[in-house]
Every structure is written in C-alpha cells, then in structure tokens.
GUKELO-854901 format. One record per residue (C-alpha): residue in three letters; x, y, z. Coordinates in nm, 4 decimals. Example, Ala and Ser with C-alpha at 12.3 -4.5 7.8 and 13.67 -1.06 7.14 Angstrom:
2
r, px, py, pz
Ala, 1.2300, -0.4500, 0.7800 .
Ser, 1.3670, -0.1060, 0.7140 .
***
This chain:
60
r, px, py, pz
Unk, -2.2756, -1.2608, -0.3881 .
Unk, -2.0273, -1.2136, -0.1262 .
Unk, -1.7114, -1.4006, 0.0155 .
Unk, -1.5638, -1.4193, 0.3051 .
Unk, -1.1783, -1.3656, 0.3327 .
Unk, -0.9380, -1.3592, 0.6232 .
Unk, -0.6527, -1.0957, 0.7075 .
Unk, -0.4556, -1.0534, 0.9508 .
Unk, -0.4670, -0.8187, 1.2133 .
Unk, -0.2001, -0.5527, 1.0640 .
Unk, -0.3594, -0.5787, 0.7318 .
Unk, -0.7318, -0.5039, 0.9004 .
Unk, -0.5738, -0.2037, 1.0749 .
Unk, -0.4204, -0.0574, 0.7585 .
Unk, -0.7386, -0.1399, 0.5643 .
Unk, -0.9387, 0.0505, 0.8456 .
Unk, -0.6619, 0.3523, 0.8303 .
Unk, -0.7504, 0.3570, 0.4613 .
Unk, -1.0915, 0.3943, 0.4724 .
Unk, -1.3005, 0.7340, 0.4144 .
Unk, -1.5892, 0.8358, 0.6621 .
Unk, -1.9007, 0.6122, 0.5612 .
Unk, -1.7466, 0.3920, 0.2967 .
Unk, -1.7405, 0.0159, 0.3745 .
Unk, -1.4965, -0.2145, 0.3763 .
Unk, -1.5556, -0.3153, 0.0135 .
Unk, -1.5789, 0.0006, -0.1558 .
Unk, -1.2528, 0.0932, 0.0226 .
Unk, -1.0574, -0.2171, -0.1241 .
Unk, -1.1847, -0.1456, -0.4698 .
Unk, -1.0781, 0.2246, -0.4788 .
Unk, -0.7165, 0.1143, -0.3711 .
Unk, -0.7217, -0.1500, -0.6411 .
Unk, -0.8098, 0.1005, -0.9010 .
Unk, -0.5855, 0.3446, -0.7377 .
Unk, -0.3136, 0.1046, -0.7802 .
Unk, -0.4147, 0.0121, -1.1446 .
Unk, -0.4201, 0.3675, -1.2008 .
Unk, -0.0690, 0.4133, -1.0727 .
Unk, 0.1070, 0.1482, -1.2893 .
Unk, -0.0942, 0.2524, -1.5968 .
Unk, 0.1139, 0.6323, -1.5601 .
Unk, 0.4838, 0.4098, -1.4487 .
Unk, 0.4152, 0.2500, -1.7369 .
Unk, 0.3366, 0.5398, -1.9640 .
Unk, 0.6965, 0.7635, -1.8356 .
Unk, 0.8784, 0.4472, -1.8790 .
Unk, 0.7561, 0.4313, -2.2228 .
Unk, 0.8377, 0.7761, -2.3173 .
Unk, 1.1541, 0.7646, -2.1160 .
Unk, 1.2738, 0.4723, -2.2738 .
Unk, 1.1536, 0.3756, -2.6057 .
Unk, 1.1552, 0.5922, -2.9088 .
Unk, 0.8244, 0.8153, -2.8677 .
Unk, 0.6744, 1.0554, -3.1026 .
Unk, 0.3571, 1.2433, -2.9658 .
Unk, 0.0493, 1.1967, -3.2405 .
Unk, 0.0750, 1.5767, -3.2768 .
Unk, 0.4059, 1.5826, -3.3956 .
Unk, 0.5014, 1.4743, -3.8105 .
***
C-alpha cells in the first residue's frame, strides 16, 4: 500500500541531497527515521549515565 504525501519544495531538495545512489525515495526516509531513533536512543543513554545514579551490571 502506498500514500501519497506533499512537501514542499526545500524539504524535496533536502530529501533528494539525502539520498544514496539507487535508493528511492522511501528507503531514504526510513533510514533517516531510524537514524534519528538511533540518535535519541544514545542522548538518552549519556543523559542517563550523566545524570542519574548508574552502576554498570559488571560492577558489585
């Protein structure tokens, strides 16, 4: 199933910029989703180390 969405003309630009040789328009906006995902997951995980009280498992 596919949908049909409409950007503007900056966002098409950057979304073109973005892409890799071959890879389609859809495959390039799922790989910066997960990208991003990926990116708060590790924020998250130095902010929690940074500031809560943190004991690795390998330590008693």
């Amino acid at each position: 199933m596919t949908k049909i969405i409409s950007i503007s003309v900056e966002a098409y630009d950057l979304l073109e910029k973005a892409r890799l040789p071959g890879e389609e328009f859809n495959d390039t906006i799922c790989r910066l989703i997960k990208l991003r995902e990926q990116t708060e997951f590790f924020k998250r995980q130095s902010q929690i180390v940074e500031d809560e009280d943190f004991f690795p498992l390998d330590q008693s």
